[in-house]
N, C-alpha and C positions, 0 to 999 in steps of 0.2 A: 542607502537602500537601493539605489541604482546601482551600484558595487555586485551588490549580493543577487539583483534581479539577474545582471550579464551572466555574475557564475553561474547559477542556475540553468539558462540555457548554453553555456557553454560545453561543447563538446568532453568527453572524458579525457581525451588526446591534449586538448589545449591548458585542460585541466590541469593533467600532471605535465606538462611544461612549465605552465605558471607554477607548481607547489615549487619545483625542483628548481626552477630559474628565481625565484623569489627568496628561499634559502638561500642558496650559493652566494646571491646578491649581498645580499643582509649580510652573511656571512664576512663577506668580500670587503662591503663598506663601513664592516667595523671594525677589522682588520687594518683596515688599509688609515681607519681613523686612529686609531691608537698606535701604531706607527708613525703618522706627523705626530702625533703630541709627543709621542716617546725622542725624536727626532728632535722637533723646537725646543723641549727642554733642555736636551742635550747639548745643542750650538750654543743654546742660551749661557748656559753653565760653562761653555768653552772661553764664551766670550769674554764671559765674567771672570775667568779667572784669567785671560790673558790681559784685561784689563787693571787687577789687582799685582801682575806681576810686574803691568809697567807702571801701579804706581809706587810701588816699595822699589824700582830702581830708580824712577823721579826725586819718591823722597829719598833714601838714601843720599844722592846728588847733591840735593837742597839743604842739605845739615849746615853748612858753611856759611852760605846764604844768609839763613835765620840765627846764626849765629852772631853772625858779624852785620847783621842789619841790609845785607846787601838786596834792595827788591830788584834791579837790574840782572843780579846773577840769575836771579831764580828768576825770571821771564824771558831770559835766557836761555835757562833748561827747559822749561814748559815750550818753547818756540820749537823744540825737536819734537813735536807731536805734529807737528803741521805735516809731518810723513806720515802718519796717519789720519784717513780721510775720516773715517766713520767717527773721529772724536772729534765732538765738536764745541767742548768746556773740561778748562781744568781751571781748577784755583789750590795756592799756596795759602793755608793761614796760619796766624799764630797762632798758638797755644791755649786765648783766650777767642780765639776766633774771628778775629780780624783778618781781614783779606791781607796778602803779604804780596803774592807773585797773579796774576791770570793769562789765560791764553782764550782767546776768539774775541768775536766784537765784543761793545757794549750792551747791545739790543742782545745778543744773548745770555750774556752776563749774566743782564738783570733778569732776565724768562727763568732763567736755571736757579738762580740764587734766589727767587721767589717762590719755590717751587722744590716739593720733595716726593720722591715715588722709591717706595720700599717691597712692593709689590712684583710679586715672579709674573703674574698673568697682565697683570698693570703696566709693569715695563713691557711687554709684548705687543702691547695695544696701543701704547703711545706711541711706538716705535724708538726707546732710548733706555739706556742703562747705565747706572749710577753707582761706583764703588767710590770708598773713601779708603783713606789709612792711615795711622800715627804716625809720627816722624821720631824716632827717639835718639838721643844722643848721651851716650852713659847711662844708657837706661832711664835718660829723661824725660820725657814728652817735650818737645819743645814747639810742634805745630802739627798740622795733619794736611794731606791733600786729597781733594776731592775731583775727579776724570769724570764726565758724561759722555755717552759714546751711542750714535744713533746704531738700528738694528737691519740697516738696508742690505746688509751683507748675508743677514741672518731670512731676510727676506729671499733673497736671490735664490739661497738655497734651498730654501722650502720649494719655492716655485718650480725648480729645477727637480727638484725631489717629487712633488706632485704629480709632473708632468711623468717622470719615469713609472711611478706608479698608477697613472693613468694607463699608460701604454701598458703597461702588467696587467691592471684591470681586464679592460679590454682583449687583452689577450687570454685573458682567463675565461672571462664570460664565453669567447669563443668554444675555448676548447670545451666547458661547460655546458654549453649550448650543443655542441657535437657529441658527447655523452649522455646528456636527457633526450635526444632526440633517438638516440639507438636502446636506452634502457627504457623510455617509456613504453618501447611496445612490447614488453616484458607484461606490462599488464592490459596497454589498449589493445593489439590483434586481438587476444581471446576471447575480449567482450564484446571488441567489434566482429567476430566472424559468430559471435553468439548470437548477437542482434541481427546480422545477416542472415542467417538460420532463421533467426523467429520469425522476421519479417518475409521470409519465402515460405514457410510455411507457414505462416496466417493469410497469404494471398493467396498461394495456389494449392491449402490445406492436403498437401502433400506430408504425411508423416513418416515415410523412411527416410525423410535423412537424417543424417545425425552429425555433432559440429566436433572436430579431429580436435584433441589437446593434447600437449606434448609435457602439461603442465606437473608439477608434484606439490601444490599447495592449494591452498583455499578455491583458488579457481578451478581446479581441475573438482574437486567437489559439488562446484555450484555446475560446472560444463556435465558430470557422470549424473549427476540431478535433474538437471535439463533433457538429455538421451532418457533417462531412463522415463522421464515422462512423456518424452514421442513415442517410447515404446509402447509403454499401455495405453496410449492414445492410437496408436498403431492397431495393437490388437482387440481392444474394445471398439473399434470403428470394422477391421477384418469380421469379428466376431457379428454384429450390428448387420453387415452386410451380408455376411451366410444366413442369419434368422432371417432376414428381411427378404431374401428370395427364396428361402424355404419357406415362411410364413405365406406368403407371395401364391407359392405353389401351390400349398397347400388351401391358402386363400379359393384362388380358379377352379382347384378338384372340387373342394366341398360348394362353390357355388353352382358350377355345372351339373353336379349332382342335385343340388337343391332347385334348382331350375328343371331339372330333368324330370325329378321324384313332385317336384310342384305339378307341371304340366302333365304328368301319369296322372298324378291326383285328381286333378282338375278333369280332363277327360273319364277319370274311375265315373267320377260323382255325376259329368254330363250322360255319361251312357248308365251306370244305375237309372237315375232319374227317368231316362226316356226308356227303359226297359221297364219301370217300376210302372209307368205313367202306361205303357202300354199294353204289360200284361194285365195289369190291375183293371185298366178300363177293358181289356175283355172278357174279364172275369164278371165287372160289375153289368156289363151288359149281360151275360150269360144269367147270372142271379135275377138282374130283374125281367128277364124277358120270360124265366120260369117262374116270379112268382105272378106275373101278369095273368100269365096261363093256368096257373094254379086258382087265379082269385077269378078265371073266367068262367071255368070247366067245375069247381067242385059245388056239389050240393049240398053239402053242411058247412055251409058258409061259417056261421058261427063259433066252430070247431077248430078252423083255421084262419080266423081273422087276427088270433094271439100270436102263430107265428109268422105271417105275412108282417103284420107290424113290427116282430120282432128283427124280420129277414131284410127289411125296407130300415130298419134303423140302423140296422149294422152297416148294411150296405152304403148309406149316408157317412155315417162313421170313418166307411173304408174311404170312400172317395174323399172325404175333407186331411183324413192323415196322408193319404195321396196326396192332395193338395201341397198341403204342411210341407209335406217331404221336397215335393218339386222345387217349390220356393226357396226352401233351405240350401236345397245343394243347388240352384240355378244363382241363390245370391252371392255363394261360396267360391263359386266356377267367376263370379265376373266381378265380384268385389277388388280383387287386384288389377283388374283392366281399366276402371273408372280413372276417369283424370280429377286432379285437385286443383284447388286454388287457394288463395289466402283469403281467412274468413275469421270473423270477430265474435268466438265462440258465447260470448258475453251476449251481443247481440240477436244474434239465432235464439238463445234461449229465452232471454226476455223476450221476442217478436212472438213466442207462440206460447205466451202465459194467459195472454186470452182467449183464445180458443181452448184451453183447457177448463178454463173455467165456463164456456158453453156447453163443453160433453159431460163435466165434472160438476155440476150445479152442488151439489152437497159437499162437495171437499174442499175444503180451504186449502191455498198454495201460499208457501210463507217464499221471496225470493231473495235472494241476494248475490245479483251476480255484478262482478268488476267489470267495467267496460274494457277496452285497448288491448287482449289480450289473445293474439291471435294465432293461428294453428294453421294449417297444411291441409285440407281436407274435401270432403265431395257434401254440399251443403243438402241434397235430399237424403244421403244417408247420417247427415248428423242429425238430421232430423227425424229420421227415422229410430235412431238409437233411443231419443230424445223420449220419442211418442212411448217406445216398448217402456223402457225406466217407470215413466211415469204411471201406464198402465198397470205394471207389477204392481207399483206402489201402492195405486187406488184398490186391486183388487186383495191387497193382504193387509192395508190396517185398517182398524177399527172404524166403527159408522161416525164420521162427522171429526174424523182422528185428520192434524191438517199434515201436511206433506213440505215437507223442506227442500227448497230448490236453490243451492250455490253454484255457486261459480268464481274460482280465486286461486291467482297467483302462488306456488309454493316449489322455491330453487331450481326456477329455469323450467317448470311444467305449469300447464294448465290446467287443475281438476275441478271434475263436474261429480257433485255428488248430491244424491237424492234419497233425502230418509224417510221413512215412516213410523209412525206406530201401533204397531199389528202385530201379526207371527213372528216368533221369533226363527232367526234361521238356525238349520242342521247344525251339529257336529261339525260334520265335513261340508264349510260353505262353499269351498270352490265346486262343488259338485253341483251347487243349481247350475250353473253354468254352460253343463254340457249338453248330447243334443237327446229330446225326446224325455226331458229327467223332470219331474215336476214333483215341488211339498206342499201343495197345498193340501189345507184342510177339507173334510168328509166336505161339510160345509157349503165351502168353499171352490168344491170339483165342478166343472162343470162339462158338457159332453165334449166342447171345440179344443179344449185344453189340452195340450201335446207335447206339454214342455219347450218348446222353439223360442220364445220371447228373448230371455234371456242369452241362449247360444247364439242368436242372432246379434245380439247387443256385443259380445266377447267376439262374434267375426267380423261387424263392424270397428269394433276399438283396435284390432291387432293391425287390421290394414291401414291405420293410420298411424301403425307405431305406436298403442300406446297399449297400457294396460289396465285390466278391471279386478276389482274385488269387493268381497264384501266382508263386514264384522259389522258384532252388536254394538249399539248405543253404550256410552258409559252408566247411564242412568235410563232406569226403565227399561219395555218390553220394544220391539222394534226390530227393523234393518238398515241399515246403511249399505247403501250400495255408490260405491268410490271409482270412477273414470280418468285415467291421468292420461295425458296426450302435450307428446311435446311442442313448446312454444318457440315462434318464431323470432328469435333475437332482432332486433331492429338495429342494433350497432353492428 
């Protein structure tokens, strides 16, 4: 496992060193093993057979010998071996196997002559080799002789052989080692000038460069693979960058503009307003200062008392939608100047459930609002949003009909919503919404009513970012009126 961990982090470079110096090795070392074995067999077999040649000229010799009983002759001829060193047991027998003639001590005698190895790998190991052969005379058998001969010569040579093929090894590995060193970068340059490439363009995400191949196989594939996705990375990032400062641009025009067309706005509405608020009030003075005059000077009082009242209620009328109007466009003109805070829209609404129910003595308030849920906002106008909602509500559902007051969490927003059950709303319900529009019923009209509740509620939610609507109940007669306002992430 530790094997497999090192390759692992082993370079690609050292990698194919190792594939290629591991082969050749292998290679090398089994080569060079079946070569000794082909070798030892070989000397072995030399040996053996120059062993077998000296004893068919022994026995040959020995015919005489065993014929004529002589064991002196034949110890005799067996004593011409002491010129050779590596033998170090013969024996003369007869026929039936009796020892006749021997050459060496007695201490080996007996080892040899206790002792039989027929064995090619056998004889190798013990270090000795053992031929025998007939003796015949007129095609007789008359005895046979057996030669043991140690293998220290057989050894010499091996060693000597070894050693040559050692120095060949080694000299192979070299030359071996100076050809994997030159052919592996046949594959490591290109992967390493690839990975150079990546690693400079992952640090200084610089996409035009691109990594040179000289290559016509697989790598040049994975390298035209590689290029061609710095290119579209090249040009989706160029691309990314022209939107981006055209969007940009485009961004600053329409804001400048909107800031611009804002502040015209904002001053349209400041100067309306105090043109409305001023011609209006000289009007309203003009009117009542003639009907004052009118109700001072005429003699049929009773004749004119219908329309003095009539001229005294309009005039009332005028100055309160006067009114209406200044307010409207003075909260419009300073609703974006208001500073916000963070405020726990949950809270606000519960803290002012009981005072509703002190203006509200006949209407039931059902609540359920989530605590912890907090918004961006200016707290006298959420409250003020708060009051018109609920107003609406009391003044369009039914006598003793209760009023639903939530507040809860839904995908990153806050809404506040308040139903009734009453009138049902228009066709078109974004239309209560705007300014001076009112449905109420015959009923239901009253003089001060000028449509504003509502518009007021829709310039309140927009300046805090959110938005308003309304639709009917699933079930039953009623409104729902729905307030979303984004919530402020606490992560």
């Amino acid at each position: 496992m530790n094997l497999i961990k090192a390759l692992k982090v082993m370079s690609i470079k050292r990698k194919l060193m190792l594939i290629m110096m591991a082969t050749s090795g292998t290679a090398i070392f089994l080569m060079a093993l079946l070569v000794v074995i082909n070798q030892a067999i070989n000397s072995q077999h030399a040996i053996e057979q120059q062993l077998i040649t000296l004893a068919d000229v022994l026995g040959s010799r020995s015919t005489g010998a065993l014929t004529f009983d002589d064991p002196d002759t034949g110890e005799e001829i067996l004593n011409g071996l002491v010129l050779k060193s590596n033998v170090v047991y013969a024996v003369i027998e007869h026929a039936n196997g009796e020892p006749f003639a021997m050459f060496g001590s007695a201490a080996t005698s007996s080892e040899y002559q206790s002792s039989q190895l027929v064995s090619l790998w056998g004889d190798l190991f013990v270090n000795r080799i053992q031929v025998s052969r007939d003796i015949y005379l007129d095609k007789e058998r008359i005895g046979q002789i057996r030669i043991v001969s140690t293998l220290d010569a057989l050894y010499k040579d091996l060693l000597s052989y070894l050693f040559f093929l050692a120095i060949i090894s080694v000299f192979c590995f070299a030359v071996i080692f100076f050809f994997c060193a030159q052919l592996q970068k046949l594959i490591s340059i290109p992967i390493l000038n690839l990975q150079k490439t990546m690693n400079i363009v992952s640090t200084k995400k610089d996409y035009s460069l691109r990594v040179k191949s000289r290559e016509e196989n697989e790598l040049k594939s994975l390298i035209e693979g590689f290029n061609h996705m710095l290119e579209q990375i090249q040009i989706r990032d160029n691309q990314l960058a022209k939107n981006s400062i055209h969007l940009e641009e485009i961004a600053a025009v329409r804001s400048q503009q909107l800031s611009s067309a804002n502040e015209k706005r904002i001053l349209w509405l400041e100067s309306m307003a105090r043109f409305l608020k001023h011609e209006l009030k000289n009007s309203s003075v003009g009117i009542k200062t003639s009907l004052d005059l009118i109700e001072r000077r005429s003699t049929e009082k009773k004749k004119v008392d219908v329309y003095i009242a009539r001229a005294r209620k309009s005039m009332m009328a005028m100055n309160a939608l006067l009114q209406s109007a200044g307010e409207a466009s003075h909260l419009e003109a300073s609703l974006y100047k208001e500073s916000q805070e963070r405020l726990d829209l949950g809270k606000i609404v519960l803290g002012h459930i009981d005072s509703y129910s002190l203006i509200y003595p006949d209407i039931f308030m059902h609540t359920d609002c989530q605590l912890g849920l907090n918004i961006a906002g200016n707290e006298m106008r959420l409250m003020q949003l708060l009051d018109k909602l609920v107003s609406n509500a009391v003044e369009h559902c039914d006598a003793h009909a209760p009023i639903d007051i939530r507040v809860k969490r839904l995908d990153g927003m806050v809404q506040l919503i308040v139903a009734d059950k009453g009138d049902a709303l228009p066709e078109d319900k974004m239309a209560i919404f705007d300014l001076f529009v009112s449905f109420r019923t015959a009923e239901r009209q009253t003089d001060d009513n000028f449509g504003l509740g509502l518009y007021v509620v829709k310039l309140i939610v927009e300046s805090h970012g959110g938005q308003v609507k309304a639709y009917d109940p699933e079930h039953g007669k009623g409104a729902i009126i729905e307030v979303t306002l984004p919530l402020i992430n606490d992560n």
